[in-house]
C-alpha positions in Angstrom: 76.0 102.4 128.6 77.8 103.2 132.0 79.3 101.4 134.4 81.3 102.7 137.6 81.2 106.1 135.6 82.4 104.8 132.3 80.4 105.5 129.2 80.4 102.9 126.2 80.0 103.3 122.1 76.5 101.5 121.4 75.8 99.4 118.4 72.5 99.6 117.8 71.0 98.2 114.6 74.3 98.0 112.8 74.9 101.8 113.5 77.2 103.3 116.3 76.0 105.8 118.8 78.9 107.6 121.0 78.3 108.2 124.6 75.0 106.2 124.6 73.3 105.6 128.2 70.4 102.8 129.0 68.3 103.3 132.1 65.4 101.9 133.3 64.0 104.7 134.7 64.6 103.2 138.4 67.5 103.9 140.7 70.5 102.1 140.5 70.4 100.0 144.0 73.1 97.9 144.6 71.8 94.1 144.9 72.8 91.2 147.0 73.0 87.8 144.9 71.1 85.2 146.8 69.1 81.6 145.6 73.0 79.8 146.1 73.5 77.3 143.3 70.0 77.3 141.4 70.7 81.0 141.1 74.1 80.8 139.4 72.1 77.8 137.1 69.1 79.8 135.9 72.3 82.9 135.4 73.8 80.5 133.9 70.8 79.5 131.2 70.2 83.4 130.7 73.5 84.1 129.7 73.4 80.7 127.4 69.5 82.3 125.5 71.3 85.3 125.2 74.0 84.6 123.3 71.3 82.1 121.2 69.4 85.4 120.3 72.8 87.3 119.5 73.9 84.2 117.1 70.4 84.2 115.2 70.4 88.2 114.9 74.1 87.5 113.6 72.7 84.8 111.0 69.3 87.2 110.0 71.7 90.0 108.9 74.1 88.0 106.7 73.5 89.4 103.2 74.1 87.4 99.9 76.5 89.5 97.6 74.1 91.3 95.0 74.9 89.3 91.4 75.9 91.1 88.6 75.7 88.9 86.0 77.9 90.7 82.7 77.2 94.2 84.7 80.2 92.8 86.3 83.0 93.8 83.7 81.2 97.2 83.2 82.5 100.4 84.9 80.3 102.4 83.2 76.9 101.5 81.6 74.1 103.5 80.3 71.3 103.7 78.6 70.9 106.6 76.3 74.3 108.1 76.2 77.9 107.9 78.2 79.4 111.6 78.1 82.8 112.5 79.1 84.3 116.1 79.7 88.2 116.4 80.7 90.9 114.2 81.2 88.5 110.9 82.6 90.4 107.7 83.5 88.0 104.6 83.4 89.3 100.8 84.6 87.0 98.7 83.2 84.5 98.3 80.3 82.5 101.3 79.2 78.9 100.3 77.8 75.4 101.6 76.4 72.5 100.1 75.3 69.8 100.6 73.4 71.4 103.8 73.0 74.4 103.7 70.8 76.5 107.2 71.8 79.8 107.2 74.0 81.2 110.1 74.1 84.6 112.4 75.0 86.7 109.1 74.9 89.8 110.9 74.2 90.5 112.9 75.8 89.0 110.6 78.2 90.9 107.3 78.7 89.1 103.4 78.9 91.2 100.5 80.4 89.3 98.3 78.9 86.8 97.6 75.6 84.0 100.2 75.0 80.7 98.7 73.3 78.4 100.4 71.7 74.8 99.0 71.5 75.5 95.1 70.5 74.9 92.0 72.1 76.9 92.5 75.2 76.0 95.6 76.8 72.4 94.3 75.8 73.1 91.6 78.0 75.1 93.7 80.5 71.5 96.0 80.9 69.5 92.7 81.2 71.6 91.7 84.1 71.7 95.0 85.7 67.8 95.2 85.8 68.0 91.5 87.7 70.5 92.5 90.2 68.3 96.1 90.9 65.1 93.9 90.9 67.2 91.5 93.5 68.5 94.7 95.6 65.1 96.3 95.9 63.7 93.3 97.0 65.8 92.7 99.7 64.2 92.7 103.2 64.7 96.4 105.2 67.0 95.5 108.3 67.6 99.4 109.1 65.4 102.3 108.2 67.3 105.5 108.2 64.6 107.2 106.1 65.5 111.4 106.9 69.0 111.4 108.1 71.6 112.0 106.3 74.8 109.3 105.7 77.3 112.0 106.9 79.4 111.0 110.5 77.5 107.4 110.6 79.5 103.8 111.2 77.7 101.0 109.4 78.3 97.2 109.8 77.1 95.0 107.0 72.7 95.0 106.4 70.1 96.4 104.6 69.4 100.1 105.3 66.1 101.8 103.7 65.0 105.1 102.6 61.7 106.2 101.6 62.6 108.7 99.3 66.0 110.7 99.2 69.3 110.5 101.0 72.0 112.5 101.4 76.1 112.5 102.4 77.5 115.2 103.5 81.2 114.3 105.2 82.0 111.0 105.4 80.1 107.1 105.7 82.0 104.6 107.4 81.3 101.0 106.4 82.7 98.5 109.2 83.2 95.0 107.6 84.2 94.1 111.2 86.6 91.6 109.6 84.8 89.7 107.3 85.6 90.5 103.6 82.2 89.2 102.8 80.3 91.6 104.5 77.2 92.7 102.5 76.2 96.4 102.4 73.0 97.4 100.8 71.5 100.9 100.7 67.5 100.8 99.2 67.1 104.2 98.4 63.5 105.4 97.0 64.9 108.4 94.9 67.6 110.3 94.6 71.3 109.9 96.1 73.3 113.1 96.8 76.8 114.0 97.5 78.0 116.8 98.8 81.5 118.2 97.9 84.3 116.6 99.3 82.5 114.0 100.9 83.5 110.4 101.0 82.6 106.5 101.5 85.3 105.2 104.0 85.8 101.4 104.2 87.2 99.7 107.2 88.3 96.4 108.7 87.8 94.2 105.5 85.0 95.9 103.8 85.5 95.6 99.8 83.8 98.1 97.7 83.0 94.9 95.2 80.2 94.0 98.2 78.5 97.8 98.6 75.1 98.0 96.5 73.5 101.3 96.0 70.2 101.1 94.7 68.7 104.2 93.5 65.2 104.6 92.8 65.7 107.8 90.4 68.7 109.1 90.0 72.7 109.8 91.9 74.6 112.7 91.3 78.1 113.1 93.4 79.7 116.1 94.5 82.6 117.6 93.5 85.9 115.5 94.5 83.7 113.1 96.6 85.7 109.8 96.8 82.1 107.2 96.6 83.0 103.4 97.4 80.5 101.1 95.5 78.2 100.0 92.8 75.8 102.8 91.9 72.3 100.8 90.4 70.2 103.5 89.4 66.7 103.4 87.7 67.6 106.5 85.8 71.2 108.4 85.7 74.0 108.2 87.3 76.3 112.4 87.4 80.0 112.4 88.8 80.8 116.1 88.8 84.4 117.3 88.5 87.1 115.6 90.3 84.9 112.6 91.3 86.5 109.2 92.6 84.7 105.9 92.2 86.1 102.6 93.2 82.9 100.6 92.0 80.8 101.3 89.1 78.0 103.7 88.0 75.4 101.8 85.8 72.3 103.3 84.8 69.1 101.6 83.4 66.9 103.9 81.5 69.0 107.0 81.5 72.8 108.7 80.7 76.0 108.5 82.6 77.8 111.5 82.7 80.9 112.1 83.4 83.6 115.0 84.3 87.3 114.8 84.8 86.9 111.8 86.5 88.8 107.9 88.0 86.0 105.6 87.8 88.2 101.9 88.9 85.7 99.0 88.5 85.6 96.9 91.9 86.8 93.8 91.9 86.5 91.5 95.2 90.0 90.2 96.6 90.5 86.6 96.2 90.1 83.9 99.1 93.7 82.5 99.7 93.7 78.9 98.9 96.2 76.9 101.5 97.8 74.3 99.7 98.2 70.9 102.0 100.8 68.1 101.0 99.2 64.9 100.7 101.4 62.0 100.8 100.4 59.8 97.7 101.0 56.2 97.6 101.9 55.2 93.5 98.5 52.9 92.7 101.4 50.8 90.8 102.8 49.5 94.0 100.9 47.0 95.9 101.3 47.6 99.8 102.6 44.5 101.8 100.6 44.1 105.2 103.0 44.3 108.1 101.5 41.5 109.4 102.3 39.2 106.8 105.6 37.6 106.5 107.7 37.8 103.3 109.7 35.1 101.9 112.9 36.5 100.6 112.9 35.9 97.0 117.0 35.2 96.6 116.6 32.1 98.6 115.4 29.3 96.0 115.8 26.2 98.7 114.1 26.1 101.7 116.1 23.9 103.9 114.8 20.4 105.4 114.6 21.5 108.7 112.6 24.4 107.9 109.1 24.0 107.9 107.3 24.5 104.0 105.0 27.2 103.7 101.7 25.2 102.9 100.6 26.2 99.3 97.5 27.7 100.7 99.9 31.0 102.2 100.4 33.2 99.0 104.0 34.4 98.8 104.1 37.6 98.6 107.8 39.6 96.9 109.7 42.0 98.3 109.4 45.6 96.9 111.8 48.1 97.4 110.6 52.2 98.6 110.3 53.8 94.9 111.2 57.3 94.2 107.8 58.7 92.4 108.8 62.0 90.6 106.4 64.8 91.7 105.1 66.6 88.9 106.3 70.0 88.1 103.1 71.9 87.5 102.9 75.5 88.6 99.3 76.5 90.5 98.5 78.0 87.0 98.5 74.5 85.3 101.9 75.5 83.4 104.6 73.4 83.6 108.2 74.9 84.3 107.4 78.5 83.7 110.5 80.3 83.9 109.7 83.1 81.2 109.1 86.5 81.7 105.5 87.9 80.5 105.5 88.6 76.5 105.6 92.8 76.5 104.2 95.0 73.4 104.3 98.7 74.3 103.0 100.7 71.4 102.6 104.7 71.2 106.0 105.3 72.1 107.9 108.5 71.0 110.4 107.6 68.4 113.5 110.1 68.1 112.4 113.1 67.9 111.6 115.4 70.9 107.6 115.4 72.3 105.9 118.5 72.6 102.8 117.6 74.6 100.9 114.2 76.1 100.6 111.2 74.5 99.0 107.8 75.3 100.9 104.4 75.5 98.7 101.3 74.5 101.1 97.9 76.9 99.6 94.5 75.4 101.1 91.5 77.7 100.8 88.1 77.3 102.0 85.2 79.4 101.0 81.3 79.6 100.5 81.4 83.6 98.6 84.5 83.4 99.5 88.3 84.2 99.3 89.4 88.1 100.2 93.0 87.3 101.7 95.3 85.2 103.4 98.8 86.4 104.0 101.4 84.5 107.0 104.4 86.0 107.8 107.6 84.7 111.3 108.6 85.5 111.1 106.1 88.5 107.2 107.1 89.7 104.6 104.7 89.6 102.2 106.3 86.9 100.0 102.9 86.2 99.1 99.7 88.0 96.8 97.2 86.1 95.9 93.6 85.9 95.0 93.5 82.3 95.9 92.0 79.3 95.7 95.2 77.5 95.3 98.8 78.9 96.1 102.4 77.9 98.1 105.0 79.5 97.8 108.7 79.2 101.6 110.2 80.0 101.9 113.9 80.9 104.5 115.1 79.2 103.8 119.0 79.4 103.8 119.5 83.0 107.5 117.7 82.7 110.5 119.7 82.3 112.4 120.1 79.1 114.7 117.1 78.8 115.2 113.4 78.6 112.8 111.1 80.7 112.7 107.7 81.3 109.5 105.4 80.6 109.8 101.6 82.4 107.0 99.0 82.0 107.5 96.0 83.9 105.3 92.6 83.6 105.0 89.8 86.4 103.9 86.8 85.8 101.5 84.3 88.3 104.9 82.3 88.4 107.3 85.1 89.9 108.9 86.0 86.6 109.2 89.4 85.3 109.4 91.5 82.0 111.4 95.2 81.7 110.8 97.4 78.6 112.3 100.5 79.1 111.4 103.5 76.3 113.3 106.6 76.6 111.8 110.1 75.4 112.8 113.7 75.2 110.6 117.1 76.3 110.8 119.4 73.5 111.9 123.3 74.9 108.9 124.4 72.2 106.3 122.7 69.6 107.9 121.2 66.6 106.5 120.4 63.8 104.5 118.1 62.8 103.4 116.9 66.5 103.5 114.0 68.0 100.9 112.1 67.8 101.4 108.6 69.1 
């Protein structure tokens, strides 16, 4: 739009337009307000249906998150087969079903438990069907059916295509400050990548909340960093040096992976504020101030003083009374001063270690973990929240030497855990190897 000369960014439809202009199609003649007050009253009602109309589109584009169900603590799930090739990192689960091969796990690495066929990724398919069916059926907001995803702003909706989409560059998804923004992308057939290309989120958008619902099948480009859960009908391809902060779960077909970070998304939590409440014991009566009290130390009432008539209760004196506040933490743990319980297993022993090797850190704590980080000679290697997770340590692009490993546990209560392992880089292979 422009005003006095100055051009505007349009939202139209949840997606922004640069340098847009609105016309009429009539001259722009400058007008003289006239009516007086019943003018400025009817401006007045305009400007009040206006911003009704703006509230109610508002409310008709709010999205309910897309559920999950046991999908949720998959980062990987497929069908027929989950294939790895190179050094993969997966956080999260790793599933098929009613297939029963995972494959290239190691090398690959999984933060987390892998199930093959069983009960739970059985269930973890049944879900995933149920949150497509509920994705599909969502009602088209947008329809961006031909274009491709590449240099476009998004705020929260439902945006269709008919048949295949593309990215080439970058998507911007624009919470626009509300964590719980909903993002759903109905897609008819396939989803493509390009190389390099990339899902940016911005002001509060949460991967956890993007759906992509793919009628066929997705394959990403090489190094595209993808924000999201992938729900495809078929398969799911991340070609070499592909990022994925989400999860790629396929229905009826194979997961394949290649040298690849797949980090299952988890939603950040609401803050809860905590509000004193002042608490009155249910042990101690309350005496109305309006009541007089009859000290209890004085056993005579004197002549002159008129008797309370037996019909008055007396009422005692009670004294304020200190009522201990217990000392339960916000984790239901009383008095938790301990540092988290820390097992780290895999470590090299004495002799020197000619190549990588995998730690396996099992913590344990009665409050609960918040996270665990792992450094290598001072560098942050691993974060995780888990219980129990795997780390893969490079020890042949290190120098020839003695290095440093440090593992260190907090607790929901503010306590902490150190294990420190030390290691030294063999000059050449010894034998035997190490192993781990």
């Amino acid at each position: 739009m422009t005003s006095n000369g100055t051009s505007y960014t349009l939202a139209l439809d949840g997606v922004h337009h640069a340098d847009g202009y609105i016309s009429t199609g009539h001259a722009h003649t400058p007008r003289r307000l006239v009516g007086g007050a019943a003018t400025l009253r009817g401006l007045g009602l305009l400007v009040l249906a206006l911003l009704a109309a703006l509230a109610l589109a508002s409310s008709a584009r709010a999205q309910a998150p897309v559920f999950l169900g046991a999908a949720d603590d998959f980062a990987v799930l497929g069908a027929s087969t989950v294939t790895n090739t190179g050094l993969t990192e997966v956080t999260g689960d790793v599933g098929v079903s009613p297939g029963t091969a995972v494959t290239g796990f190691p090398p690959g690495i999984v933060n987390g438990t892998i199930y093959s066929a069983g009960a739970v990724a059985a269930q973890a398919q049944a879900d995933l069907t149920a949150a497509y069916n509920d994705a599909e059926g969502r009602a088209c907001q947008v329809d961006l059916t031909g274009q491709d995803l590449g240099g476009m702003t998004l705020t929260d909706g439902v945006y269709c295509f008919s048949s295949s989409v593309g990215l080439t560059g970058t998507l911007t998804l624009d919470a626009q400050g509300d964590p719980n923004a909903v993002f759903i992308f109905q897609i008819g057939s396939t989803l493509t990548t390009a190389s390099a290309s990339s899902v940016n989120l911005i002001n509060g958008a949460q991967s956890c909340m993007v759906v992509w619902q793919v009628g066929s099948s997705a394959t990403l480009g090489t190094t595209t960093a993808f924000s999201g859960n992938v729900l495809a009908l078929t398969s799911n391809t991340a070609t070499t040096g592909v990022t994925v902060d989400g999860r790629l779960l396929a229905q009826n077909g194979a997961v394949t992976l290649d040298s690849n970070t797949v980090t299952r998304a988890q939603c950040a939590a609401v803050p809860v504020v905590s509000v004193p409440v002042s608490v009155v014991p249910p042990s101690v009566p309350v005496v109305p101030p309006s009541v007089p009290v009859v000290p209890a130390s004085v056993p005579v009432v004197p002549a002159s003083v008129p008797v309370v008539p037996a019909s008055v209760p007396v009422l005692p004196v009670f004294l304020p009374v200190s009522v201990p506040v217990s000392a339960a933490t916000s984790s239901g743990t009383a008095n938790d001063e301990a540092g988290p319980i820390v097992n780290v297993h895999g470590a090299p022993g004495a002799s020197c270690v000619p190549g990588d090797f995998r730690l396996r850190i099992l913590v344990r704590d009665a409050s609960g973990i918040r996270r665990v980080d792992v450094f290598l000679d001072g560098r942050l290697v691993e974060r995780s929240t888990r219980r129990q997770f795997y780390v893969w340590i490079r020890a042949e692009r290190l120098l020839a030497g003695r290095h440093t490993l440090r593992v260190v546990a907090h607790d929901r209560e503010g306590n902490q855990t150190v294990q420190t392992r030390g290691f030294t880089r063999c000059n050449r292979p010894v034998s035997p190897p190490f192993t781990g």
